[in-house]
Every structure is written in C-alpha cells, then in structure tokens.
C-alpha positions in Angstrom: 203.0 55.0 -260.1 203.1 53.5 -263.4 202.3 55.7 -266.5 199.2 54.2 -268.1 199.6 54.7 -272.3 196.2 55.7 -273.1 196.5 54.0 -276.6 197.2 50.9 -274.9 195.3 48.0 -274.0 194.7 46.6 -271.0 192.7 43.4 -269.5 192.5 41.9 -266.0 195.5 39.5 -265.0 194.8 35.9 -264.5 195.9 36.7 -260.2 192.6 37.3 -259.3 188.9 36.6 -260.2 185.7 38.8 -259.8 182.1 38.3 -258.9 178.9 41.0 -258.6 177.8 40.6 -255.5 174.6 42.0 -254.6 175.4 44.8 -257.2 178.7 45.2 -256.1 181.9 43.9 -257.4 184.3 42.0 -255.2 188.1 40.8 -256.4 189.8 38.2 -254.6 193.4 37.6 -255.4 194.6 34.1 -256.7 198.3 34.5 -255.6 200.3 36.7 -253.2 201.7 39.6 -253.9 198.4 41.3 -255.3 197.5 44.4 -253.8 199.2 45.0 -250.0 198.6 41.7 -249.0 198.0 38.0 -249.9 194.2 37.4 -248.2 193.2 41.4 -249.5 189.7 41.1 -250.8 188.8 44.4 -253.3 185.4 45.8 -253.8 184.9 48.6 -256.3 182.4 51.6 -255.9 180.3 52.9 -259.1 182.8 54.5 -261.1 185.1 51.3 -260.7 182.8 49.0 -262.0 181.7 51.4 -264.7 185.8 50.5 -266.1 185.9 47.2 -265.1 183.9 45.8 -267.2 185.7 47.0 -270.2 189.1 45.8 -269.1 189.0 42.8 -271.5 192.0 44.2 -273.8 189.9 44.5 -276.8 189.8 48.8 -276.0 192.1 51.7 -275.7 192.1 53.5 -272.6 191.3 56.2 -274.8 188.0 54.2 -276.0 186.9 53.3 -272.8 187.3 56.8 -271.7 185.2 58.1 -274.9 182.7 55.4 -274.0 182.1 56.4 -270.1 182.1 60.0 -271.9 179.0 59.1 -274.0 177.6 56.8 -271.2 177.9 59.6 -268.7 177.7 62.6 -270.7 180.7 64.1 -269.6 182.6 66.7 -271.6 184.9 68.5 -268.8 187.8 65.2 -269.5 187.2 64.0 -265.4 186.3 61.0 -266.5 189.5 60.3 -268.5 191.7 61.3 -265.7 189.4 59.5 -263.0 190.1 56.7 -265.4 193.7 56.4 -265.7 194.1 57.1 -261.9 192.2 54.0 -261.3 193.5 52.0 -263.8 197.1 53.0 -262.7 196.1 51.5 -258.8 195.7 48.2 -260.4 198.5 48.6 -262.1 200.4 48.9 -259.0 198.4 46.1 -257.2 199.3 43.7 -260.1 195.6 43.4 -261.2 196.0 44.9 -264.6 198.2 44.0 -267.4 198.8 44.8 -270.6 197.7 43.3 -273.7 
C-alpha cells in the first residue's frame, strides 16, 4: 500500500461522485479502473463517513485526525491509525489524490 504523508493533503479524485443515501454514503466510479472493477459501487460505514467529509484538500491528515480526536474523544491515537488505513484503501482504489 501507499504511504499516506500525514502532513499532506488530500481531497477526493474527480473518478467518482458521492451521495448520502438514507444516512449512508454511496461512491460510484466515473471511469474504470477505480477500485477492483469498473461497475463497483462503494458504501462507507460510520467511521468512513466521519473522514470523508473532510477530504476536500483544505486539511492535513494530521488535522483531520486531531479533529475526529476532539469529535470523538479519543486519546489512545486509534483514530489516527484507523485513519490513514482508510485513507491508504482509496488510495489504492484511485479515489483519493493529493492536493
């Protein structure tokens, strides 16, 4: 996997476009070659969407994780590494880019 830099930013590639659903969130790729195949819908469970909707580039990794810290008063880091596993998936998947 790729080795997310957790001073970097990140925001959501133009490849695929999200709606909330019924409170959840669904991603539908744009273009093949996004996730493991071309007609791959993704949905996200809590703790996803609790990231995703700070992946606009205008944060750190290390922000957002400070933030969900705060928001769910964490203090044992799991939230930082929960983060960066998920962010490094849509990596992989071609969801995420850098800023």
């Amino acid at each position: 996997m790729t080795q997310i830099d957790k001073h970097a930013k990140y925001r959501i590639t133009e490849n695929v476009v999200s709606r909330e659903i019924d409170g959840e969130i669904i991603i539908v790729p744009l273009t093949s070659g996004i996730g493991d195949a071309e007609d791959d819908l993704f949905s996200l469970n809590d703790t996803g969407k609790a990231v995703w909707k700070y992946l606009d580039g205008s944060k750190t990794v290390e922000e957002i994780t400070d933030i969900l810290d705060r928001e769910f008063e964490s203090t044992d880091g799991d939230i930082a590494e929960d983060v960066i596993g998920f962010l490094e998936e849509l990596y992989a998947r071609k969801i995420l880019e850098t800023v």
